[in-house]
C-alpha positions in Angstrom: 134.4 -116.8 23.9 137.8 -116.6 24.8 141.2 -115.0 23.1 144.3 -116.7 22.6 145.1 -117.4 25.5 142.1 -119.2 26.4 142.4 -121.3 23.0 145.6 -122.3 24.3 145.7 -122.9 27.9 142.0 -124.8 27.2 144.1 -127.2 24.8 146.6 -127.7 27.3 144.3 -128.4 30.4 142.9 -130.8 27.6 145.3 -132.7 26.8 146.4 -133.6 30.1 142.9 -134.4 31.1 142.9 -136.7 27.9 146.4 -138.2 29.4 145.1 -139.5 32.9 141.9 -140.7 30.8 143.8 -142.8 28.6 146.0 -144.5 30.9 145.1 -147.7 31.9 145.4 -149.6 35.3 143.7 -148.6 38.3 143.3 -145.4 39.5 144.7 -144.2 43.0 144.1 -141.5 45.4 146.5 -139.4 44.0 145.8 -139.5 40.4 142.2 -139.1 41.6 143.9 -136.0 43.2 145.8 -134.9 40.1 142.4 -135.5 38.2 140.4 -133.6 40.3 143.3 -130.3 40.5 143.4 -130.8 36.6 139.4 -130.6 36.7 139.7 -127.2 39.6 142.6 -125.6 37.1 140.3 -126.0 34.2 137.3 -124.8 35.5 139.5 -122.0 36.7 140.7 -121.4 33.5 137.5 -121.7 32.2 136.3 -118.8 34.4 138.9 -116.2 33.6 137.7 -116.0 29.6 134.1 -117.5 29.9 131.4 -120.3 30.7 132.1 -123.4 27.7 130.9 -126.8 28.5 127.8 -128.4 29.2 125.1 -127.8 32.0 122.4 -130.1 33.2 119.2 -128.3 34.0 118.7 -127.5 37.9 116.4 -130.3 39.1 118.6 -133.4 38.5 120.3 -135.2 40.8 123.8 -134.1 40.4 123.1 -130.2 40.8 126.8 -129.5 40.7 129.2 -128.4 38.1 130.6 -131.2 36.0 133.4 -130.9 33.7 132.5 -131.4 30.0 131.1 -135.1 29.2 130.2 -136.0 32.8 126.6 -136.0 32.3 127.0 -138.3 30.0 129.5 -141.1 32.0 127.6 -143.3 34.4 128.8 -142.9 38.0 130.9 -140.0 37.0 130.6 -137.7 40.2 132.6 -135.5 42.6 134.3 -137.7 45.3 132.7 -135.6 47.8 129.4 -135.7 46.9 128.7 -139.5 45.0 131.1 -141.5 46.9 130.7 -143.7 43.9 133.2 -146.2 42.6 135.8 -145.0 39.6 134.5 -145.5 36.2 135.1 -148.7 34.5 137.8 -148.6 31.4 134.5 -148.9 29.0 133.4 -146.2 30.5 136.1 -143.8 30.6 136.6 -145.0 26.5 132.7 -144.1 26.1 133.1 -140.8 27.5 136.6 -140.2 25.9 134.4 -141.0 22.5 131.8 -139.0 23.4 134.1 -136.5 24.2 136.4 -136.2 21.0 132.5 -136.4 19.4 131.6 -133.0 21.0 135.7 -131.4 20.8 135.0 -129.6 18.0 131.6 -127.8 18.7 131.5 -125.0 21.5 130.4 -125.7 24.7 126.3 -125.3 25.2 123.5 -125.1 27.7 121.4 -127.9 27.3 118.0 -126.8 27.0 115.1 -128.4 25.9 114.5 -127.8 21.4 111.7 -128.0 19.4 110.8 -131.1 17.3 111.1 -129.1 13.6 114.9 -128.0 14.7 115.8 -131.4 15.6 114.8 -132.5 12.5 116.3 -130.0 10.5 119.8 -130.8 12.0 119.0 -134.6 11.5 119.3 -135.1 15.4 116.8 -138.3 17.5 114.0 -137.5 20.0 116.4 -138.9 22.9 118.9 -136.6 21.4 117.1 -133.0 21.5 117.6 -132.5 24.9 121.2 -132.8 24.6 122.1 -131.4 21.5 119.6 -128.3 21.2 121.2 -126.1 23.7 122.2 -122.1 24.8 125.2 -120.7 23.7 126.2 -118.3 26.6 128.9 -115.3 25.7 130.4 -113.0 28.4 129.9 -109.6 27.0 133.4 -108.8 29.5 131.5 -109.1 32.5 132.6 -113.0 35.0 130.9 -116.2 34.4 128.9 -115.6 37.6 127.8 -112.2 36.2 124.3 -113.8 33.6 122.6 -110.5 33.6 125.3 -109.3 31.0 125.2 -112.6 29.0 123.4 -113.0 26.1 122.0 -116.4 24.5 122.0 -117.3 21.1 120.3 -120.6 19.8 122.2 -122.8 17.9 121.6 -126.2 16.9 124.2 -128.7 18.2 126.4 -130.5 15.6 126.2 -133.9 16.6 129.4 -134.9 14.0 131.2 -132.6 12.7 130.0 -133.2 9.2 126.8 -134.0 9.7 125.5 -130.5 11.5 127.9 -128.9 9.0 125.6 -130.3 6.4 122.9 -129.7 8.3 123.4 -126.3 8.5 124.1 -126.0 5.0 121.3 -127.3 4.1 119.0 -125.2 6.4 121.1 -122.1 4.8 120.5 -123.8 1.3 116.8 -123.5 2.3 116.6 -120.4 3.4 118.2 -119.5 0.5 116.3 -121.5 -1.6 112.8 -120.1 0.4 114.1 -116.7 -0.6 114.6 -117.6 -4.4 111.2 -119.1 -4.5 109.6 -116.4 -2.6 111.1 -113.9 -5.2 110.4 -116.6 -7.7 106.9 -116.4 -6.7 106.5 -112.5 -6.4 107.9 -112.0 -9.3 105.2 -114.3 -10.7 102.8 -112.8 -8.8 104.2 -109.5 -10.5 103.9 -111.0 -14.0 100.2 -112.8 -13.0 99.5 -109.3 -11.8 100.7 -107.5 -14.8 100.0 -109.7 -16.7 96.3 -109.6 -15.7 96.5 -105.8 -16.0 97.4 -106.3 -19.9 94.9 -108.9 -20.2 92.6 -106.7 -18.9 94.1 -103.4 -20.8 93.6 -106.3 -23.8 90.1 -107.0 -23.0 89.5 -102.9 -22.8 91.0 -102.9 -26.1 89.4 -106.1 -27.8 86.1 -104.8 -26.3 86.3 -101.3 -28.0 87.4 -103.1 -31.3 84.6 -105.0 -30.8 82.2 -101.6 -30.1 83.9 -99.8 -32.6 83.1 -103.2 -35.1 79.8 -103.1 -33.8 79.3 -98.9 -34.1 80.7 -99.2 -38.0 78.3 -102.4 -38.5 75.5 -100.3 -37.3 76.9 -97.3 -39.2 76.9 -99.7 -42.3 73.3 -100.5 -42.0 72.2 -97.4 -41.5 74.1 -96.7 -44.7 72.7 -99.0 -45.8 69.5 -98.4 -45.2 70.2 -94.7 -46.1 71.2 -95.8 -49.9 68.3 -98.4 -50.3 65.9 -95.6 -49.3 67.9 -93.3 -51.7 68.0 -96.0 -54.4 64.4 -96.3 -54.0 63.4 -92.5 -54.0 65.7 -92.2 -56.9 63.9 -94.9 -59.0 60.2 -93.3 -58.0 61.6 -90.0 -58.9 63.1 -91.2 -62.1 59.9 -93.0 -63.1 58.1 -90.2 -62.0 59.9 -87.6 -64.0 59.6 -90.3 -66.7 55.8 -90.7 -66.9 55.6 -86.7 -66.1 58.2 -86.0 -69.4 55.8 -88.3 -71.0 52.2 -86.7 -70.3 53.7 -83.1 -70.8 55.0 -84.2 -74.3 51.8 -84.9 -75.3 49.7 -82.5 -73.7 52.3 -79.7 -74.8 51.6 -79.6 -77.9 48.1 -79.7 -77.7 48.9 -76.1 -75.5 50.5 -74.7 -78.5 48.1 -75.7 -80.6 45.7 -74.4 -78.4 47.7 -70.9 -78.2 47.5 -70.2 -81.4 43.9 -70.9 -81.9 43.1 -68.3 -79.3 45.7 -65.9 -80.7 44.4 -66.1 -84.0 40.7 -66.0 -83.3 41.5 -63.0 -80.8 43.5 -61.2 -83.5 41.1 -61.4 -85.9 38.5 -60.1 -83.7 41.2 -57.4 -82.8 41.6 -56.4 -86.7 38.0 -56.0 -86.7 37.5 -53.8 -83.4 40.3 -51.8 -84.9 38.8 -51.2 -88.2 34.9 -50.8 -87.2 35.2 -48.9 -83.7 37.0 -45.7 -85.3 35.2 -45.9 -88.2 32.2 -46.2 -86.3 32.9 -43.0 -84.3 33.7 -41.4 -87.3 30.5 -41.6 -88.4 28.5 -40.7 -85.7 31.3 -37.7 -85.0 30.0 -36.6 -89.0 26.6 -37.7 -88.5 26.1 -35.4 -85.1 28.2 -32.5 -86.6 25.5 -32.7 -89.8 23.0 -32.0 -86.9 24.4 -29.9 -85.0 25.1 -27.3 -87.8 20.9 -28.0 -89.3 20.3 -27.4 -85.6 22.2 -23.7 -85.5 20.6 -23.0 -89.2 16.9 -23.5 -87.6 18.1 -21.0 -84.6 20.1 -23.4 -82.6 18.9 -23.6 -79.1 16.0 -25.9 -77.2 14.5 -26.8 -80.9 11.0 -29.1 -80.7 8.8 -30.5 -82.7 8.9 -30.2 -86.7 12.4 -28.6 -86.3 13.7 -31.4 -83.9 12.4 -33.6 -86.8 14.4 -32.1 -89.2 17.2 -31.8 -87.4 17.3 -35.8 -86.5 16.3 -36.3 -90.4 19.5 -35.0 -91.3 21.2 -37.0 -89.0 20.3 -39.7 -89.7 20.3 -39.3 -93.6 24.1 -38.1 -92.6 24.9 -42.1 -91.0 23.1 -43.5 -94.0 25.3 -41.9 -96.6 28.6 -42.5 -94.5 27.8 -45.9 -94.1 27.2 -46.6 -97.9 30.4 -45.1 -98.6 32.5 -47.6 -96.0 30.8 -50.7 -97.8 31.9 -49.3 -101.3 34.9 -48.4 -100.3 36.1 -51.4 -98.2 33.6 -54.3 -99.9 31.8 -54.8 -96.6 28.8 -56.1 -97.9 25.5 -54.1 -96.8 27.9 -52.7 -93.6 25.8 -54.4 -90.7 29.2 -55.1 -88.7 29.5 -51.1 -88.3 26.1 -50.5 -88.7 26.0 -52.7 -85.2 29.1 -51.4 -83.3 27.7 -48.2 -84.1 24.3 -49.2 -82.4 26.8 -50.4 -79.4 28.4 -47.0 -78.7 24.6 -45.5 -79.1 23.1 -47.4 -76.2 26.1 -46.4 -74.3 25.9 -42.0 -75.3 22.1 -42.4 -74.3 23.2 -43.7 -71.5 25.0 -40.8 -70.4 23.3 -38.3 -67.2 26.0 -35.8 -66.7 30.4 -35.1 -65.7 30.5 -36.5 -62.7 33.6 -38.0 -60.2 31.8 -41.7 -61.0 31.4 -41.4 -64.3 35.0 -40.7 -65.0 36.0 -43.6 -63.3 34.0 -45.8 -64.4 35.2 -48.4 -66.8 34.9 -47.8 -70.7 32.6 -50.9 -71.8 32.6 -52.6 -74.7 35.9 -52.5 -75.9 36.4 -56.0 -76.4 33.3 -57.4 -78.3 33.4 -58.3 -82.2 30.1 -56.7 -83.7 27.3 -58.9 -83.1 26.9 -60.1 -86.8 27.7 -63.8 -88.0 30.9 -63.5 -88.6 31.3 -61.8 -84.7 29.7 -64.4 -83.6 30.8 -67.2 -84.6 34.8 -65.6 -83.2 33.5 -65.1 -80.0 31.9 -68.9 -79.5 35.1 -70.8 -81.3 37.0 -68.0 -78.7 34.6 -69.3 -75.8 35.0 -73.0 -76.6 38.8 -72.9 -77.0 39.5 -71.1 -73.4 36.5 -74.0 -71.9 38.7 -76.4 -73.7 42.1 -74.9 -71.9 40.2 -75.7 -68.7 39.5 -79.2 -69.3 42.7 -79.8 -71.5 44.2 -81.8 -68.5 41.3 -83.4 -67.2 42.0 -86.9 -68.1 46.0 -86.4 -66.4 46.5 -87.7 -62.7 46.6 -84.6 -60.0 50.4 -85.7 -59.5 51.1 -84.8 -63.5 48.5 -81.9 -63.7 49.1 -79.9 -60.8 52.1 -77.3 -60.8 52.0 -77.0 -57.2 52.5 -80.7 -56.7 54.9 -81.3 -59.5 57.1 -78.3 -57.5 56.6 -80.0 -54.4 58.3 -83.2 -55.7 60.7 -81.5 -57.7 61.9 -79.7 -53.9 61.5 -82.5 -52.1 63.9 -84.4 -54.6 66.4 -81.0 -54.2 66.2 -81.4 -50.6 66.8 -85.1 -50.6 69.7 -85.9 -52.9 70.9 -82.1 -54.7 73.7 -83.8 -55.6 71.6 -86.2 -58.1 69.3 -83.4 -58.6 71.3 -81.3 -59.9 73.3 -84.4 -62.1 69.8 -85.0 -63.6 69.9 -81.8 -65.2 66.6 -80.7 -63.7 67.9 -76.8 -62.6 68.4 -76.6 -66.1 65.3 -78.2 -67.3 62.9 -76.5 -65.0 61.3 -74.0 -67.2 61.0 -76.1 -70.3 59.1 -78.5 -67.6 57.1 -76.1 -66.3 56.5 -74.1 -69.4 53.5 -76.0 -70.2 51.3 -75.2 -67.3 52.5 -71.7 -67.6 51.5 -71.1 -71.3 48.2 -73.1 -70.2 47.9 -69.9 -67.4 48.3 -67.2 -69.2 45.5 -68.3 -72.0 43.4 -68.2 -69.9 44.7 -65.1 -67.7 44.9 -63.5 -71.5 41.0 -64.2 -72.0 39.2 -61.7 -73.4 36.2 -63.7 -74.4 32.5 -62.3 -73.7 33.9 -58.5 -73.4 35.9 -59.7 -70.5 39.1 -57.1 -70.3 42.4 -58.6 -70.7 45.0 -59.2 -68.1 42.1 -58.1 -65.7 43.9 -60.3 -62.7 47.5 -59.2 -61.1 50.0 -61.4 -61.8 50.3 -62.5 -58.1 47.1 -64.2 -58.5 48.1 -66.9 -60.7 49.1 -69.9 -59.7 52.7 -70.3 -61.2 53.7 -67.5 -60.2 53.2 -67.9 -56.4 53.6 -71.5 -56.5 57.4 -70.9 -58.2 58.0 -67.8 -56.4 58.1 -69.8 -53.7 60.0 -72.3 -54.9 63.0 -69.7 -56.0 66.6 -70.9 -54.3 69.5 -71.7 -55.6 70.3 -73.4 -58.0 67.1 -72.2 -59.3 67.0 -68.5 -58.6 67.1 -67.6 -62.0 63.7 -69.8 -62.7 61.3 -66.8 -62.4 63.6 -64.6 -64.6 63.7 -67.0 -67.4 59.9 -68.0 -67.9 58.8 -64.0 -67.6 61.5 -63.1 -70.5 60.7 -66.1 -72.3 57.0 -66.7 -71.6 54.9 -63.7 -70.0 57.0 -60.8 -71.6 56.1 -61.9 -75.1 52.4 -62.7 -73.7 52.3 -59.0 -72.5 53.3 -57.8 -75.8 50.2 -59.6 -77.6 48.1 -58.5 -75.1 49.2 -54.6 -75.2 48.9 -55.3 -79.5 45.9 -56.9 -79.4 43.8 -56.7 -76.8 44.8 -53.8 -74.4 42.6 -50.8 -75.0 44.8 -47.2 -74.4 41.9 -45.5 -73.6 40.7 -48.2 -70.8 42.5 -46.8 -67.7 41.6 -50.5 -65.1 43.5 -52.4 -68.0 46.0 -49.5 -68.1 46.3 -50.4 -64.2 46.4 -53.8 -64.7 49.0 -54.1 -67.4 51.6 -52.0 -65.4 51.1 -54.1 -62.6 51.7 -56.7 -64.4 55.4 -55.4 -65.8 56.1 -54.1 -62.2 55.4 -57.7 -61.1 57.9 -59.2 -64.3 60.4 -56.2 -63.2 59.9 -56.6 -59.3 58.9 -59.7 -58.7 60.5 -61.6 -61.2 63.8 -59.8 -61.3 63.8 -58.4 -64.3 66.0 -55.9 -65.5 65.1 -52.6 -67.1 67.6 -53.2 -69.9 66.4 -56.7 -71.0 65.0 -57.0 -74.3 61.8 -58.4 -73.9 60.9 -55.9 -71.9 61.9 -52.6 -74.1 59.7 -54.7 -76.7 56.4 -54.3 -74.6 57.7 -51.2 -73.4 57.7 -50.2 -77.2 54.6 -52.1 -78.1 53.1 -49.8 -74.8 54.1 -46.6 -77.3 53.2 -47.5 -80.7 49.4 -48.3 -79.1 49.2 -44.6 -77.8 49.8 -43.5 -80.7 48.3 -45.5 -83.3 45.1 -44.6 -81.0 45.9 -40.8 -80.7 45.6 -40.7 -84.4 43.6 -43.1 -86.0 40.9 -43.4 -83.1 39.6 -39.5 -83.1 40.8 -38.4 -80.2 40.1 -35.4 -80.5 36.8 -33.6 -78.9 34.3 -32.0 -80.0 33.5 -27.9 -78.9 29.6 -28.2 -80.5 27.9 -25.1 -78.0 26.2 -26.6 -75.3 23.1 -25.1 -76.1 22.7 -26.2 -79.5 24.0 -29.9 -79.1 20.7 -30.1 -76.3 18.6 -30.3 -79.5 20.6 -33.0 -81.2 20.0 -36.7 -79.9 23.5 -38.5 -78.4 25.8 -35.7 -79.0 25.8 -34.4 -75.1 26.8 -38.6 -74.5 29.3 -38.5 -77.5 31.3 -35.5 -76.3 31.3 -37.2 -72.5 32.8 -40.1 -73.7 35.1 -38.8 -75.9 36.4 -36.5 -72.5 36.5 -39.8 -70.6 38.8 -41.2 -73.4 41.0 -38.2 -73.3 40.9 -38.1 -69.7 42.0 -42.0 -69.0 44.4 -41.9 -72.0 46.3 -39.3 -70.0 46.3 -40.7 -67.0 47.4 -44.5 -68.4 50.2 -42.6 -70.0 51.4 -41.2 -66.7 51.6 -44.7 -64.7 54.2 -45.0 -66.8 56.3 -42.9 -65.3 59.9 -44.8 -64.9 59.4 -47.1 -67.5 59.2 -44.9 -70.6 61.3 -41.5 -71.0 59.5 -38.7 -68.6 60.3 -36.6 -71.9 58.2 -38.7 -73.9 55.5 -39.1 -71.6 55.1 -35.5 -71.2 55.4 -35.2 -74.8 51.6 -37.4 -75.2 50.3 -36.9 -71.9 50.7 -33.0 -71.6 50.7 -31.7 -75.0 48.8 -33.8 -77.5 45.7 -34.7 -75.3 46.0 -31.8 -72.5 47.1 -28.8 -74.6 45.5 -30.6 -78.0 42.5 -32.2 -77.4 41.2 -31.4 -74.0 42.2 -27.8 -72.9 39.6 -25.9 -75.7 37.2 -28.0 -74.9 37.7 -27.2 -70.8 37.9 -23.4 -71.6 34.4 -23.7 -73.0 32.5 -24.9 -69.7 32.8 -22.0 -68.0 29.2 -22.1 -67.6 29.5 -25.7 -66.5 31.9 -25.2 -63.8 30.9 -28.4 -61.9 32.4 -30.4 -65.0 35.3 -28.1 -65.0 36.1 -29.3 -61.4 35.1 -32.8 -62.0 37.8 -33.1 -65.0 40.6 -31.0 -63.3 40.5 -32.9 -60.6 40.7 -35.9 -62.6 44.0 -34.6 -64.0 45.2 -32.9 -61.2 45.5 -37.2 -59.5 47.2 -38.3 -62.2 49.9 -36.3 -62.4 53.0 -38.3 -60.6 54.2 -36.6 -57.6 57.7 -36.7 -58.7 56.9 -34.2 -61.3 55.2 -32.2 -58.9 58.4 -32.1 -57.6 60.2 -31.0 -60.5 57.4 -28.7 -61.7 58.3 -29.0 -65.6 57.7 -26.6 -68.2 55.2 -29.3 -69.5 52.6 -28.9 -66.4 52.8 -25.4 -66.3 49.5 -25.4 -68.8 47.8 -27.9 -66.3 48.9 -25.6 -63.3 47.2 -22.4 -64.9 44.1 -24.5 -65.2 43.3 -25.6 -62.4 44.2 -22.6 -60.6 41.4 -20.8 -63.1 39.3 -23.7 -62.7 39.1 -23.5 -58.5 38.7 -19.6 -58.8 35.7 -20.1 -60.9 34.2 -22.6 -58.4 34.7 -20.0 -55.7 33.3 -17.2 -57.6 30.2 -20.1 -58.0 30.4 -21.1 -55.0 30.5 -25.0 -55.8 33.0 -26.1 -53.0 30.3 -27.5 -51.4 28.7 -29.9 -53.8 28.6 -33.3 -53.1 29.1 -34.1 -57.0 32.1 -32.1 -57.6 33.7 -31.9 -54.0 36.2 -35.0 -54.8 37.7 -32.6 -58.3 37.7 -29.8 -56.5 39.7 -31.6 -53.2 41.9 -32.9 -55.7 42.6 -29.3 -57.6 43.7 -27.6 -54.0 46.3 -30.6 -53.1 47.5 -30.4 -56.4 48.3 -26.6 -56.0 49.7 -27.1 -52.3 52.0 -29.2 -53.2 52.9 -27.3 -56.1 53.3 -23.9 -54.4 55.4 -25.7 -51.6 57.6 -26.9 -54.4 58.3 -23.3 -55.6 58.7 -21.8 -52.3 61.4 -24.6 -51.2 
C-alpha cells in the first residue's frame, strides 16, 4: 500500500497510459517508445511505495514483468523479448475493458484458489486462477525485499458490485453462522436445562408418586389396623356381652348361696357359743364336786370303794347340772350338751402331760355342732351348700368361669385399645365384674364345714387375689383396694364373729395374716373403716370369751385331782387356752392399742388367770418351764425393747421359773429344753435392754 503520493502519481502514470491506449491509428516506434518509458516510470513508481498489479506464476512463457492487464492481451509482450506485432485495436479495447474491470480492486498475486471460495464470490472454474490471488504489503522494507512481506488472502472482486456483494454475503453468513451457532447453544442450553428440570421434575413426580405410594401403603395398613381393631372391638363387646350375661345370672345364685352358708354357719355358731361354755361349766362343777369328796375321804392316791364314791359324786354332780340347763333353757332332755360335753371328755382323757408339743398343738373341736339331729342336719345342708359352690359354674364355658382368663382378656383389651377400654367404662366396672368369683372364693375359703378351721389358707393362696394382684396398673391400681374394703374386710368380720375361735392360736395366725395381706398387699390403710370394724370385732371376741367362756383355771392340789377322772386333762386344757389366748392377743401388736393389748394379754390372763396357777407347780417344774417358755415367745420384741411396767410380772417369773430348773437341775431335759431356751433369751434380751 502506498500514501498519497503513490495514490496520485499511480493515477497520473494511469491516465496517460490510458491516453496512448485510446488513440487510434497505428502505432510508431516512438509512441512504442513513449509507451514503453510510461510502462519503465510506472513500474518505477510502482517500486518506490509497493508491488500492485498482477503476476503470472513462474513457469509460463513470458517470465517477465508485465504491466497490469498484459496477461490477459494476446501478443502483448516486451519488444525485446516477443518481437511480436502491436495489438490489434480489439485488442487494446479488450484489455482497456478488462482493465477499467480490475481499476478498482488492488493489485493481486494470482495464485491458484479453492473451489468453495470461488463459489462463495460467485467467480467460474476458468476464472479462479485469475481472480483468487495474494495480496502482497511492504511492511517498509523494497518490493525486492519478500522476506518482510506478508500475504493476505482475499478473494478477487470480479465487478465491483458483484464481489462487494459477495463479500457481504459471506460476512452476512458468518454472521448469520454465528447467530445460529448461539441460536443453537442457547438451545442446547435450554435442551440442557431443560432436561435438568425434566429430570429435577421426574425426581419430583417420582417422589410424589413414592410418597402416594408410602401413604397408600400407610392407608392399608390403617386400614388393616382399624378392621383388626373393629373386629377385636366387636369380639370383645360380644364377649363382655355374653360374660355380663352369665354373671347376671349366676350372681345371684352366689348371693343366694352366701347367705345359705352364713345362716347355717351362724346358727351352728349360736349353738357352739351357748353349749361349749356351758358344757365346761359343768364339768368345771362336776370335777370341783369330786375333787372336794376326794379331800373329805383323805385326798390323795384314793382306790377302790373310795375312788367309787368319789366318781359317784361326780357324776351325780353332771346329772343335776344338766337337768337344771334343760329347765332352764327348754332344751328338751339336754343331749346337745350332754354330747359336746362327751367331746371335750375324749379330748381331757386324752391328755399325757405339759409338754412343748402339746402346747402347740391345735385346740380340736371348736367348730363342730353337737352331734344330735339338729347338728347334724347343719353340718350336711353346710356340706352340700360349699359342694354346691364348687359346681355352681359347672355348666359356664372356661372363657366365662375362669377369673384368670376373664383378666387375661380384660388386659389384653387394655393393652390393645386403652383408649376404648377405658370409654367402655370397664376400670370402673372391674370389681362389680369380678365380684362374683370373689364372693364365690371366699365361701369357700370361709368353710368351716366337718370341723375344718376357718380362714385356715393365707390369702396369697387364693386365686383372685394373685390372679388380680397381678393384674394391678393403672387405671386399675385401686382394684385390690376396693374388693378387700368391700368384699373380704366384711368377710373377715363374719369370720372373726362367727367362726374364729380366740382361744385357737393357728386361726389366730391365720386371721392376722390375712389383715396383714388386706393392709400390705392390698393397700389398705390403717384408718379405713372396714378395717377398724374387724379390728373391733377382733376385741369384742377376746372379751366376750374372757368372760363368758371360764377362762379362768383351776388350782385343785395336784395330788388330790390324781384321784378324780379328767380333772388333770381339764386343768391342761384350760392352761392351753390361757396360754394361746395370750399369745393371739399379742400378734396383734400394731393393729390394736399396745395399751389395750397389755391391758388382756398381761393382766387379765397372765396376772389373772395363769400366774396362781404357775406359782403352784413348784413341784412340777418341767411344766413351769414348758409354759414360761411358751410366754416368754410370745411376747413382741418391741416391747422387750421398751420393757413396760406390764411385763415386769412375766420378767419376775421366768427369772424364778429358770432358778428353779437350775436348783432341779432340768436344763437338760429333752421335754422341757425348748421352755427353758426360750426363758434365757427372753431374759438376755431383756437385761441388755436395761443395761443400754
Amino acid at each position: 500500500r502506498g500514501d498519497h503520493s503513490y495514490g496520485a502519481s499511480s493515477k497520473r502514470l494511469g491516465r496517460e497510459m490510458a491516453a496512448h491506449m485510446t488513440s487510434s491509428g497505428e502505432y510508431t516506434a516512438e509512441r512504442l517508445r513513449q509507451l514503453k518509458e510510461a510502462n519503465r516510470r510506472n513500474t518505477e513508481a510502482l517500486s518506490e511505495v509497493g508491488l500492485k498489479g498482477s503476476f503470472k506464476p513462474e513457469g509460463e512463457e513470458d517470465r517477465g514483468l508485465a504491466t497490469p492487464g498484459d496477461d490477459d492481451v494476446p501478443g502483448a509482450r516486451s519488444d525485446e523479448e516477443s518481437g511480436q506485432a502491436i495489438p490489434t485495436p480489439a485488442e487494446i479495447e479488450a484489455a482497456k475493458l478488462k482493465r477499467r474491470k480490475l481499476s478498482s480492486a488492488p493489485a493481486f498475486i494470482p495464485v491458484r484458489g479453492s473451489a468453495k471460495l470461488s463459489s462463495v464470490a460467485g467467480l467460474s472454474d476458468g476464472e479462479e486462477g485469475e481472480r483468487v490471488k495474494f495480496k502482497f504489503y511492504d511492511e517498509g522494507k523494497g518490493v525486492g525485499d519478500m522476506a518482510g512481506g506478508r500475504y493476505v488472502r482475499e478473494i478477487d472482486e470480479p465487478a465491483a458490485h458483484g464481489i462487494s456483494a459477495a463479500v457481504v454475503s459471506v460476512a452476512d453468513l458468518d454472521n448469520q453462522a454465528k447467530e445460529a451457532m448461539e441460536n443453537i447453544s442457547r438451545a442446547l442450553r435450554r435442551m440442557e436445562g431443560g432436561e435438568v428440570s425434566r429430570d429435577g421434575e421426574i425426581s419430583r413426580l417420582r417422589e410424589k408418586v413414592e410418597f402416594a405410594e408410602g401413604k397408600q401403603a400407610n392407608a392399608k395398613g390403617r386400614l388393616d389396623s382399624l378392621t383388626e381393631q373393629y373386629v377385636f372391638l366387636e369380639q370383645t363387646q360380644q364377649y363382655l356381652s355374653t360374660l355380663c350375661e352369665c354373671l347376671g345370672d349366676k350372681a345371684g345364685d352366689i348371693e343366694a348361696l352366701e347367705e345359705d352358708i352364713e345362716g347355717v354357719q351362724r346358727k351352728i355358731d349360736d349353738g357352739l357359743r351357748r353349749l361349749r361354755p356351758l358344757a365346761r361349766d359343768v364339768l368345771f362343777q362336776s370335777m370341783q364336786a369330786g375333787i372336794m369328796k376326794a379331800m373329805f375321804l383323805g385326798g390323795t392316791d384314793l382306790s377302790g370303794p373310795d375312788a367309787q364314791r368319789v366318781a359317784e359324786e361326780l357324776e351325780k354332780k353332771e346329772a343335776d347340772l344338766v337337768d337344771a340347763h334343760c329347765r332352764r333353757d327348754d332344751d328338751g332332755d339336754g343331749a346337745s350338751l350332754r354330747r359336746v360335753m362327751e367331746q371335750d371328755r375324749k379330748r381331757y382323757g386324752a391328755f399325757r402331760g405339759m409338754s412343748w408339743e402339746f402346747l402347740n398343738a391345735e385346740e380340736d373341736g371348736g367348730h363342730r355342732a353337737a352331734e344330735d339331729e339338729e347338728g347334724d342336719v347343719l353340718e350336711e345342708k353346710l356340706k352340700d351348700l360349699f359342694d354346691s359352690s364348687h359346681t355352681l359354674l359347672a355348666d359356664v364355658d372356661e372363657d366365662f368361669c375362669s377369673l384368670d382368663r376373664i383378666a387375661r382378656r380384660l388386659g389384653h383389651f387394655k393393652e390393645f385399645d386403652r383408649g376404648s377400654y377405658s370409654q367402655a367404662y370397664v376400670p370402673e366396672s372391674l370389681p362389680q365384674l369380678v365380684s362374683p368369683f370373689v364372693r364365690l372364693e371366699l365361701l369357700q375359703w370361709a368353710d368351716s364345714s366337718g370341723g375344718k378351721a376357718a380362714v385356715s389358707a393365707p390369702l396369697g393362696a387364693m386365686e383372685w387375689y394373685r390372679v388380680l394382684k397381678s393384674y394391678k396398673a393403672d387405671p386399675d391400681s385401686d382394684l385390690l383396694r376396693t374388693l378387700t374394703e368391700k368384699l373380704l374386710l366384711p368377710k373377715l368380720r363374719f369370720v372373726v364373729a362367727h367362726l374364729w375361735d380366740p382361744a385357737n392360736l393357728h386361726q389366730t395366725r391365720a386371721l392376722r395374716s390375712a389383715v396383714d395381706d388386706a393392709v400390705v398387699g392390698c393397700g389398705v390403710e390403717g384408718g379405713s373403716e372396714a378395717l377398724q370394724e374387724v379390728l373391733l370385732a377382733v376385741r369384742n371376741a377376746y372379751h366376750w370369751d374372757h368372760e363368758n367362756a371360764n377362762a379362768g383355771i383351776p388350782m385343785w392340789p395336784q395330788k388330790v385331782a390324781r384321784s378324780v377322772p379328767l380333772s388333770q386333762g381339764f386343768v391342761a386344757h384350760a392352761v392351753r387356752r390361757a396360754a394361746h389366748k395370750f399369745a393371739g392377743l399379742l400378734l396383734w401388736e400394731g393393729l390394736i392399742d399396745q395399751g389395750a393389748l397389755a391391758g388382756m394379754a398381761i393382766k387379765s390372763i397372765f396376772e389373772g388367770a395363769m400366774l396362781p396357777y404357775l406359782r403352784t407347780l413348784k413341784s412340777d417344774v418341767g411344766a413351769q418351764a414348758c409354759i414360761g417358755g411358751f410366754l416368754c415367745e410370745a411376747v413382741p420384741e418391741g416391747w422387750l425393747r421398751a420393757v413396760p411396767e406390764e411385763v415386769g410380772a412375766l420378767v419376775g417369773f421366768v427369772r424364778d421359773c429358770l432358778a428353779d430348773c437350775q436348783a432341779a437341775a432340768m436344763g437338760g431335759q429333752q421335754q422341757h429344753r425348748e421352755g427353758v431356751d426360750q426363758m434365757r433369751q427372753f431374759l438376755r434380751l431383756v437385761d441388755e435392754q436395761q443395761q443400754g
